[in-house]
C-alpha positions in Angstrom: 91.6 63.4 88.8 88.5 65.3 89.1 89.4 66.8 85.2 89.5 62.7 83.9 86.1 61.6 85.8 84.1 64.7 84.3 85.9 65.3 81.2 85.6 68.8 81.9 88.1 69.1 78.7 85.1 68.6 76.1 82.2 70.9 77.5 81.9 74.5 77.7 81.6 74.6 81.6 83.4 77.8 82.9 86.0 77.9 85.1 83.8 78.9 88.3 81.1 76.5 87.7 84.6 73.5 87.7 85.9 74.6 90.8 82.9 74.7 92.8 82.0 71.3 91.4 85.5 70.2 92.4 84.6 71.8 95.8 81.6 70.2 96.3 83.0 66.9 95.8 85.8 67.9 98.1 83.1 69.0 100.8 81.0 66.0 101.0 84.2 63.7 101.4 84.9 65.7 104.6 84.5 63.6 108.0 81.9 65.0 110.3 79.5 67.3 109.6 80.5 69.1 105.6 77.3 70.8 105.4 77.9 72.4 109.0 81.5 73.2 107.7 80.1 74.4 104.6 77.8 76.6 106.4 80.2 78.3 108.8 83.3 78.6 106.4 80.5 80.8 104.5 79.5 83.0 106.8 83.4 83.2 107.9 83.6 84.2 104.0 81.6 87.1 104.8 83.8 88.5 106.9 86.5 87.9 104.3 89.5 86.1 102.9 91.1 87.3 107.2 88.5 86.7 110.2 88.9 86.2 113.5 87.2 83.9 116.1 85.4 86.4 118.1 83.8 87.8 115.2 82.8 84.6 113.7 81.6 83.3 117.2 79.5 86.8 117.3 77.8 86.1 113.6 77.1 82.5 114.0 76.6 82.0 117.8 78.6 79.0 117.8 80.4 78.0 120.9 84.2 78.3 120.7 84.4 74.4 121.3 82.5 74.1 118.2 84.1 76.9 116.1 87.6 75.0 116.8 86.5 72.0 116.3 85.4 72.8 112.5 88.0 75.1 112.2 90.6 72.2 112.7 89.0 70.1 109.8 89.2 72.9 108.0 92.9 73.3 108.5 93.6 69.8 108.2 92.2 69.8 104.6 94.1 72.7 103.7 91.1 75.3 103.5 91.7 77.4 106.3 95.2 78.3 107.8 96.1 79.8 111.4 98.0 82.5 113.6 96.3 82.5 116.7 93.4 83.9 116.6 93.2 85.1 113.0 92.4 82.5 110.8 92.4 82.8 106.9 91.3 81.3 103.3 94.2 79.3 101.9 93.5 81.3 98.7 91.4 84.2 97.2 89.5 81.0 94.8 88.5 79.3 98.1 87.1 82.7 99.8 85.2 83.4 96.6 84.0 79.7 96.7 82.6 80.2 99.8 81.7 83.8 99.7 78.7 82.9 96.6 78.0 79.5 98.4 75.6 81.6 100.6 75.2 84.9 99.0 71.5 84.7 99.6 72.5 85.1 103.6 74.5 88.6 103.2 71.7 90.3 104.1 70.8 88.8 107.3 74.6 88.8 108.0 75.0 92.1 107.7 72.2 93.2 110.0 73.9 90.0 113.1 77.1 91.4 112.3 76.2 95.3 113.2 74.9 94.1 116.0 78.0 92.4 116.7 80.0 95.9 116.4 77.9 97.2 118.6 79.2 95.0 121.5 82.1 94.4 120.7 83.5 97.7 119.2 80.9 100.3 120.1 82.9 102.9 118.6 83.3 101.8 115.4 80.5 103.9 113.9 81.3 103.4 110.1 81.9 99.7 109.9 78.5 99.3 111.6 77.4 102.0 109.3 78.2 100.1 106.0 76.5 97.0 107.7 73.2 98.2 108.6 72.9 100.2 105.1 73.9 96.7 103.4 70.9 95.0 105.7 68.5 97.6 105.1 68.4 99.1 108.2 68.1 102.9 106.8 66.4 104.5 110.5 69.4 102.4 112.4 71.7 104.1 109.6 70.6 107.6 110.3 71.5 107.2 114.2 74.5 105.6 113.4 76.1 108.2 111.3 74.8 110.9 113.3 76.5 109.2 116.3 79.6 108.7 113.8 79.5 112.4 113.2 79.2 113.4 117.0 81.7 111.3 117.7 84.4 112.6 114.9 83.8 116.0 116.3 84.5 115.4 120.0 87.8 113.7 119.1 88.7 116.9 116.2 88.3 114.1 112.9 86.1 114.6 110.0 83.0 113.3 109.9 82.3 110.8 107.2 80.7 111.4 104.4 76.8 110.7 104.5 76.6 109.3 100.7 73.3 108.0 99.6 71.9 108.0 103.0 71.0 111.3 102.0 68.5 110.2 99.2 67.0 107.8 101.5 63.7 109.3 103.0 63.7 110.3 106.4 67.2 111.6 105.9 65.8 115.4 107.2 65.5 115.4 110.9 68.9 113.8 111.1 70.5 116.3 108.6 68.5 119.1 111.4 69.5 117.1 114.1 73.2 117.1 113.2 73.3 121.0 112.3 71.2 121.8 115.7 74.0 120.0 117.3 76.8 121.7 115.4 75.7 124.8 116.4 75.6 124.1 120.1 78.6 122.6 120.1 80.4 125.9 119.0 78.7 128.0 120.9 80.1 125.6 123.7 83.4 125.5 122.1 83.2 129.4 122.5 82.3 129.5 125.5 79.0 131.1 124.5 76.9 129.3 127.2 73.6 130.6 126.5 73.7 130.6 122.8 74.6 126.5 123.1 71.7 126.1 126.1 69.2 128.2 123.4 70.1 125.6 120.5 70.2 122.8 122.5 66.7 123.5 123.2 65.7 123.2 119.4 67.2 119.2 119.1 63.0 117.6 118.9 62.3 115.3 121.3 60.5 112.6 118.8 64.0 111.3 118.0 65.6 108.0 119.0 66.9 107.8 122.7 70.4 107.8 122.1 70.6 111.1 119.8 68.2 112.2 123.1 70.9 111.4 125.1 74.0 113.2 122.8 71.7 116.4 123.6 71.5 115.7 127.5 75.5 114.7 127.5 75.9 118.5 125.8 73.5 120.3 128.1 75.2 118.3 131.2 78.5 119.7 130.1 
């Protein structure tokens, strides 16, 4: 219908530009509120073609009364489907649709949604790693890989890979920070006690509370 009424057959209009145009239409002939739909099936885009309705609720700070309320219009016009609390894009067009509709918000997103990981999964270092880097957040970067590091070497993993954090300044006292620590941990490890007191003495106090608080964990121990 919408290919007769625009007679999309004689212009040069690409196939992106169509669909969102067919979108649009289909959005503003939604009952209640499209532009709030609009708005919260984008940021549930973010997330990707899968979410679920805790992390949504996290991003957005809607109520889950609200969130289920849109996300049932959304269903009932085929845009979203349902297994309990996973919800998902009918199709990959419909995520992308949604995912550019509000591309100019990533940013912000990314820095709510590290916050979000924080609370809700505090030990998922490298998701909230790629988030903060995405929103910019290089000095809240640098902690969180260093905790990601720690972390991976208490539970005997590898620790990720720092990338192109380490072009980014202020990258030095963490790189010191993380081989101070390294090297009091196996002098621990080893059971050389006064070798891991004497390094633990050389982590600089001008760093953020929490790497602070790695060293006091290690000298408690």
């Amino acid at each position: 219908t919408h290919l007769q009424q625009t007679g999309i057959s004689n212009t040069s209009i690409t196939g992106n530009a169509f669909y969102e145009s067919i979108m649009g239409r289909r959005l503003q002939g939604l009952r209640g509120e499209p532009l709030r739909l609009e708005d919260l099936l984008a940021a549930a885009a973010f997330l990707g073609q899968t979410f679920v309705i805790d992390d949504i609720r996290c991003l957005t700070g809607q109520s889950q009364e609200d969130l289920c309320s849109c996300f049932r219009i959304a269903s009932s016009e085929h845009l979203l489907s349902s297994v309990g609390e996973m919800l998902r894009f009918q199709s990959a067009a419909l995520h992308q649709y949604f995912h550019r509709a509000k591309a100019n918000e990533h940013i912000k997103y990314h820095g709510k949604f590290a916050e979000c990981l924080r609370t809700m999964r505090p030990a998922d270092y490298e998701h909230r790693l790629n988030h903060l880097m995405r929103a910019g957040r290089d000095e809240d970067a640098f902690v969180c890989y260093a905790l990601a590091v720690l972390n991976a070497r208490r539970l005997h993993r590898l620790a990720p890979d720092p990338g192109s954090l380490r072009i980014i300044p202020g990258w030095n006292p963490i790189q010191v920070y993380l081989d101070t620590m390294d090297k009091a941990y196996r002098a621990y490890d080893e059971r050389r006690l006064g070798n891991a007191l004497q390094a633990i003495d050389e982590v600089e106090s001008f760093l953020p509370d929490v790497l602070i608080a790695e060293r006091d964990y290690l000298e408690a121990q």
